[in-house]
Short mmCIF file of the C-alpha atoms (twelve columns), coordinates in Angstrom:
data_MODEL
# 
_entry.id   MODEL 
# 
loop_
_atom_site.group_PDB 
_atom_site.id 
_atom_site.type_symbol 
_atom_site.label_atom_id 
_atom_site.label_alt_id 
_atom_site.label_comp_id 
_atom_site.label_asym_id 
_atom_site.label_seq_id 
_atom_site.Cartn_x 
_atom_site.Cartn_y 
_atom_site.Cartn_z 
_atom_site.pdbx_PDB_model_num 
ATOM 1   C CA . UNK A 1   -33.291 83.398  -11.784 1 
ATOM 2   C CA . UNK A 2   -32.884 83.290  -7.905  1 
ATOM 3   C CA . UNK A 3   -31.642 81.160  -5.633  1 
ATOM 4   C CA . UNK A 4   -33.518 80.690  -2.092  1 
ATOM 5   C CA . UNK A 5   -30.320 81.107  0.017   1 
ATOM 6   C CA . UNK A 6   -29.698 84.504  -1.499  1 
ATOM 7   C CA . UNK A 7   -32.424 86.182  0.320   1 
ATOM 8   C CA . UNK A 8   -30.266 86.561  2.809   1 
ATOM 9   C CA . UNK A 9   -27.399 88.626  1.572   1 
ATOM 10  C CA . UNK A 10  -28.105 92.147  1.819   1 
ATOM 11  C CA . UNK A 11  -28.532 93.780  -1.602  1 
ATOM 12  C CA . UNK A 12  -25.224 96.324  -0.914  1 
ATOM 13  C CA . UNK A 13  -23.152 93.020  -0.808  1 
ATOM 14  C CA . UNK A 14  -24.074 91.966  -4.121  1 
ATOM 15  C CA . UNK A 15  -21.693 91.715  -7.243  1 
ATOM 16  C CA . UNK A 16  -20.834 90.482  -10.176 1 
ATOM 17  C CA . UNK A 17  -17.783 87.663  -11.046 1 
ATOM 18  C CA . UNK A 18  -15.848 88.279  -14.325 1 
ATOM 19  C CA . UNK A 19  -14.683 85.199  -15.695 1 
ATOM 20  C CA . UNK A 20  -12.819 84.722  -19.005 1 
ATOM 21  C CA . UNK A 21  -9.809  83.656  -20.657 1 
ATOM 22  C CA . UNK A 22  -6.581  84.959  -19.154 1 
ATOM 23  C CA . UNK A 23  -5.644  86.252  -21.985 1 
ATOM 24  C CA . UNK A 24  -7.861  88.705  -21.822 1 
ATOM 25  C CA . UNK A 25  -7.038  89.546  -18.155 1 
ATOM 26  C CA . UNK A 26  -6.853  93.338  -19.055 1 
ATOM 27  C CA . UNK A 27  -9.961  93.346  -20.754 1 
ATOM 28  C CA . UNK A 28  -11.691 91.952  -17.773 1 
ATOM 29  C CA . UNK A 29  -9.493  94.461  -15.530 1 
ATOM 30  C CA . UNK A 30  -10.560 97.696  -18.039 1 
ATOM 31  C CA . UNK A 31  -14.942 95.921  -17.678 1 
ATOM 32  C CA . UNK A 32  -13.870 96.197  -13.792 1 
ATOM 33  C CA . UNK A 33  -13.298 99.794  -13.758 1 
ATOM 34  C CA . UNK A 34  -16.191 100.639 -15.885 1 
ATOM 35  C CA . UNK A 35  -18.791 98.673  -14.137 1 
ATOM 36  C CA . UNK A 36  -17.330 99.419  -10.599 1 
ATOM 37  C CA . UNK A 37  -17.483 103.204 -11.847 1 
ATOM 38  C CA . UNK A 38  -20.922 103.031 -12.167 1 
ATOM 39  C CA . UNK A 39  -21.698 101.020 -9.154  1 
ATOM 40  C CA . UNK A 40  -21.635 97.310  -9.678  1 
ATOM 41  C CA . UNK A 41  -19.415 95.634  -7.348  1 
ATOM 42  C CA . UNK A 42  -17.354 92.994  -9.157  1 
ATOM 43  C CA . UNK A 43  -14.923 89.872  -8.292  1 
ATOM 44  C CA . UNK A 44  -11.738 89.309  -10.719 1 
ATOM 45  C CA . UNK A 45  -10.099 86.043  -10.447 1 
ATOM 46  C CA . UNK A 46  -6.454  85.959  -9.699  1 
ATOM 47  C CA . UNK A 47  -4.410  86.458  -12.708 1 
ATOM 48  C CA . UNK A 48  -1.355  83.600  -13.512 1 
ATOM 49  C CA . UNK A 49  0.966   85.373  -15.811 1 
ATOM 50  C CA . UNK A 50  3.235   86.836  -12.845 1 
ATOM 51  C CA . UNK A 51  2.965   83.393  -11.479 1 
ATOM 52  C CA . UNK A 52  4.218   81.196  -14.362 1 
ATOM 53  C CA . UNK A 53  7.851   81.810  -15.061 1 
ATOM 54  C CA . UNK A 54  8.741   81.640  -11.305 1 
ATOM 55  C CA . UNK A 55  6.858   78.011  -10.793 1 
ATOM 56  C CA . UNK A 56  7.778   74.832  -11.688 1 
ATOM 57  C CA . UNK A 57  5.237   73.239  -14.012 1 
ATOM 58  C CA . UNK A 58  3.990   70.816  -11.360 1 
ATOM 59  C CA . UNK A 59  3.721   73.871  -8.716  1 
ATOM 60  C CA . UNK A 60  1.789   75.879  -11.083 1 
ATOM 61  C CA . UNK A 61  -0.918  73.113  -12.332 1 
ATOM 62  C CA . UNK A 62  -1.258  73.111  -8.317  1 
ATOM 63  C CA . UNK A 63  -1.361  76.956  -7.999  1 
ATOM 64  C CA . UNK A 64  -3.927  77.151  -11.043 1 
ATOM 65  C CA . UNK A 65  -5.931  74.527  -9.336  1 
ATOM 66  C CA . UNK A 66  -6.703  76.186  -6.285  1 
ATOM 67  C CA . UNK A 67  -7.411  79.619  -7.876  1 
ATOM 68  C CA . UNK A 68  -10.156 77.610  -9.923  1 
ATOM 69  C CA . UNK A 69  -11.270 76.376  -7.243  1 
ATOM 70  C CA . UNK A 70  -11.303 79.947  -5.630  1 
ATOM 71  C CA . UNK A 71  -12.979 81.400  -8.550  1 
ATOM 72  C CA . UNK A 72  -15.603 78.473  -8.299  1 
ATOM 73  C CA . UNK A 73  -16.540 79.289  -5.135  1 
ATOM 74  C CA . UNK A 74  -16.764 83.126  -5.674  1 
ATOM 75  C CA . UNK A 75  -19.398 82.132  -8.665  1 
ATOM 76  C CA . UNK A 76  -21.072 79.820  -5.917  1 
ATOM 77  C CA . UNK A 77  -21.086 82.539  -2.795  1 
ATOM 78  C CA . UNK A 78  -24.598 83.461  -2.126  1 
ATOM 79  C CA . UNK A 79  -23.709 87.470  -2.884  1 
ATOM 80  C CA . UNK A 80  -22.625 86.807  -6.558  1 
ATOM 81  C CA . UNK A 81  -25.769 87.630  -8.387  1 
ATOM 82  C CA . UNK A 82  -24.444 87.099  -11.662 1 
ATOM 83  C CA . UNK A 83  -21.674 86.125  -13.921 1 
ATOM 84  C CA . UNK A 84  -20.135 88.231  -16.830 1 
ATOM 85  C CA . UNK A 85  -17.936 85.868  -19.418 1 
ATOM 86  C CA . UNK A 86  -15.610 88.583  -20.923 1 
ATOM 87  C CA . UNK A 87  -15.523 86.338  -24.159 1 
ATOM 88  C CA . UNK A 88  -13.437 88.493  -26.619 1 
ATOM 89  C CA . UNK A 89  -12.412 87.246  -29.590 1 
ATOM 90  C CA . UNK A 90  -8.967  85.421  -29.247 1 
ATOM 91  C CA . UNK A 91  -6.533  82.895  -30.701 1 
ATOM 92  C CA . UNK A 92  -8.794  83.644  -34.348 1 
ATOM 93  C CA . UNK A 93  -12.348 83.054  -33.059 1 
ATOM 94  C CA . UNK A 94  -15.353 85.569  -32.466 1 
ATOM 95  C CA . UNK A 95  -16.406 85.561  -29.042 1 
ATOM 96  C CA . UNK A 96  -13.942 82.896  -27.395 1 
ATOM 97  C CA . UNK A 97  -15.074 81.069  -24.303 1 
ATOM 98  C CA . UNK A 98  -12.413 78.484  -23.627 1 
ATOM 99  C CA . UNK A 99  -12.729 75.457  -21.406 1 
ATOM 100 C CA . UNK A 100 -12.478 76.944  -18.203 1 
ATOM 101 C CA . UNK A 101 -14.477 79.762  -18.484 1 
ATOM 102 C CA . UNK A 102 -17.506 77.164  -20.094 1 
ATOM 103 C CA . UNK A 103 -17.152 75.375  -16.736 1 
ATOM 104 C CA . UNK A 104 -17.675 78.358  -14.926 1 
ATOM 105 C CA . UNK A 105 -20.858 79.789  -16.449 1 
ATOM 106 C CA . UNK A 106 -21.739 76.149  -15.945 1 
ATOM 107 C CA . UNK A 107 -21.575 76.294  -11.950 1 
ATOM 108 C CA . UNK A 108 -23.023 79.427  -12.619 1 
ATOM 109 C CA . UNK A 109 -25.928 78.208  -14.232 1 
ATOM 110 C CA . UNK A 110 -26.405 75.116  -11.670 1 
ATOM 111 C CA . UNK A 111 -26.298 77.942  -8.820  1 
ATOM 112 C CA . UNK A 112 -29.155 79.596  -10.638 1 
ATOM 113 C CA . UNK A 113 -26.621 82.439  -11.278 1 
ATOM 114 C CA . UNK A 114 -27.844 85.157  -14.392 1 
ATOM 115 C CA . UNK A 115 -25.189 84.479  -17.052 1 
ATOM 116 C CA . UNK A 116 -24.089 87.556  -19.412 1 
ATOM 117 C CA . UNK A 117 -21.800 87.284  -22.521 1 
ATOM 118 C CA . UNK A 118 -19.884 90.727  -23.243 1 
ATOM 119 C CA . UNK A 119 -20.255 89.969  -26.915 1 
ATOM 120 C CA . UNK A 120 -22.490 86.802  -28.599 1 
ATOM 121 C CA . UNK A 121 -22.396 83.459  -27.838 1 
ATOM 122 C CA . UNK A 122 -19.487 81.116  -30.044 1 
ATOM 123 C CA . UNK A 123 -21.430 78.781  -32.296 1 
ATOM 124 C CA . UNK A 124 -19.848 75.718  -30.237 1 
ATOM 125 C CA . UNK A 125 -21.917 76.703  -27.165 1 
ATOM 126 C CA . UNK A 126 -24.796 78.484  -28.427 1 
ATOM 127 C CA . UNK A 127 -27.200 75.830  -27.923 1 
ATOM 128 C CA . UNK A 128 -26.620 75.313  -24.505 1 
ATOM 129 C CA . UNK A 129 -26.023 78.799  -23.971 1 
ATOM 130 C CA . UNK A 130 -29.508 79.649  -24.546 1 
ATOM 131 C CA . UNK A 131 -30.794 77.155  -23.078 1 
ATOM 132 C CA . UNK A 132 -29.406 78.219  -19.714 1 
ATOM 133 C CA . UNK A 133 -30.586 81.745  -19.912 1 
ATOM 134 C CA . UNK A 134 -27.232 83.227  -21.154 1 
ATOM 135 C CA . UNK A 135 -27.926 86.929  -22.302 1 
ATOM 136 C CA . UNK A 136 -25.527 88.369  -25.214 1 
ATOM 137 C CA . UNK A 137 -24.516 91.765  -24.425 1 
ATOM 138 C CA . UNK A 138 -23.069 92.319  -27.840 1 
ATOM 139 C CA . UNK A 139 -20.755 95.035  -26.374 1 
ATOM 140 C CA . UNK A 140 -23.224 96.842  -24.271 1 
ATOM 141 C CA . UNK A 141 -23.225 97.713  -21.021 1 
ATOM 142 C CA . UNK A 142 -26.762 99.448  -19.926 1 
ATOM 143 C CA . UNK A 143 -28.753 95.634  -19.804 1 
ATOM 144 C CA . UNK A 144 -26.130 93.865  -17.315 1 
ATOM 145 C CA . UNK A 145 -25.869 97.441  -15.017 1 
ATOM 146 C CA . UNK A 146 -29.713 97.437  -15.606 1 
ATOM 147 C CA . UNK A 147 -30.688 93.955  -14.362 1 
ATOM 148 C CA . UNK A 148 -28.265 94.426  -11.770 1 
ATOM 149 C CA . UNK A 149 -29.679 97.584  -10.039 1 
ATOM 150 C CA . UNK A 150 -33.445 95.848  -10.754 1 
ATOM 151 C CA . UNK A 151 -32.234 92.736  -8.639  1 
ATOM 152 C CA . UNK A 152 -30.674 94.899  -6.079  1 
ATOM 153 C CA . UNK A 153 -34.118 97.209  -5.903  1 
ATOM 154 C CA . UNK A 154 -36.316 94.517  -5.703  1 
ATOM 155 C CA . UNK A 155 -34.405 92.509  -3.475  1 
ATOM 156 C CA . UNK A 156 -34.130 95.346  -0.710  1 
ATOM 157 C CA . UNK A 157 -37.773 96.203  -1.144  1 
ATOM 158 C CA . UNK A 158 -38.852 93.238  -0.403  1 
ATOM 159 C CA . UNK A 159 -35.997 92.515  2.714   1 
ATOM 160 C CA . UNK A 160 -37.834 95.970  3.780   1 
ATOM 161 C CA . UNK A 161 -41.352 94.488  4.145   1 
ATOM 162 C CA . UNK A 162 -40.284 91.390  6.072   1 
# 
C-alpha cells in the first residue's frame, strides 16, 4: 500500500511509528531497541506517566491532547511507512488495542499506511482489521523488518532510475 506523496521521501528517512497502550510503554520502548538494532528507524510517542501526578486533571486532558495529536501526525508524515500496534495483552484480554491506539491504525489505514499487529488481532476488531490490510505478527519480527527493507529497496531503485 503506497501513498503518491511518499515518493518523495528518500528511502534512508523512512520509519516505523509504534503505537499502543501506555501501559505497555516499555514494551514498545524494549520493540524500539530491537528493531532500531537491526536497522528500522522508529517513532515512540511521548509517554504520560511522568506527566500525570504533576498536572492538574484539566492540564493533562490538554497535555494528552496535543501529544495525540503529535502522534497523529507522525502516523500521517509522508516518511512513516508503516505502523506497528504493540497490542500486548493487558487489563485481562489477548492482544489489547484500546481506543486510542484503534484510532491510530485508523489514520493509518486512511493514509494508506501498512498496519502490523505484534501479536493477533482482538476479536472486537478483527473484522475491520483485515479488511484494512492489518498483518498479525504473532510475536515475530523477520515479516515487519522484511517488508520494511523490501519497501526501502524498491523505493530507492526506482528513485535511482528517475
Amino acid at each position: 500500500m503506497g501513498n503518491s506523496d511518499q515518493i518523495s521521501v528518500d528511502a534512508s528517512h523512512r520509519r516505523i511509528v509504534l503505537c499502543g497502550s501506555m501501559s505497555a510503554y516499555g514494551d514498545m520502548q524494549r520493540i524500539e531497541r530491537e528493531l532500531v538494532s537491526r536497522g528500522v528507524r522508529t517513532v515512540l510517542p511521548e509517554a504520560d506517566e511522568h506527566i500525570r501526578e504533576a498536572l492538574s486533571e484539566e492540564a493533562f486532558e490538554q497535555f494528552k491532547r496535543e501529544v495525540s495529536f503529535a502522534h497523529l501526525r507522525r502516523i500521517r508524515n509522508p516518511a512513516t511507512y508503516a505502523v506497528l500496534a504493540v497490542n500486548v495483552d493487558r487489563h485481562g484480554i489477548a492482544d489489547y488495542i484500546g481506543p486510542n491506539t484503534f484510532a491510530e491504525i485508523a489514520v493509518a489505514f486512511a493514509q494508506r499506511k501498512r498496519i502490523f499487529l505484534l501479536q493477533d488481532a482482538p476479536a472486537v476488531y478483527s473484522d475491520e482489521l483485515s479488511a484494512w490490510g492489518a498483518v498479525c505478527l504473532n510475536g515475530a519480527w523477520h515479516p515487519l523488518i522484511q517488508a520494511f527493507q523490501d519497501f526501502c529497496f524498491e523505493e530507492s531503485r526506482q528513485l535511482s532510475l528517475l
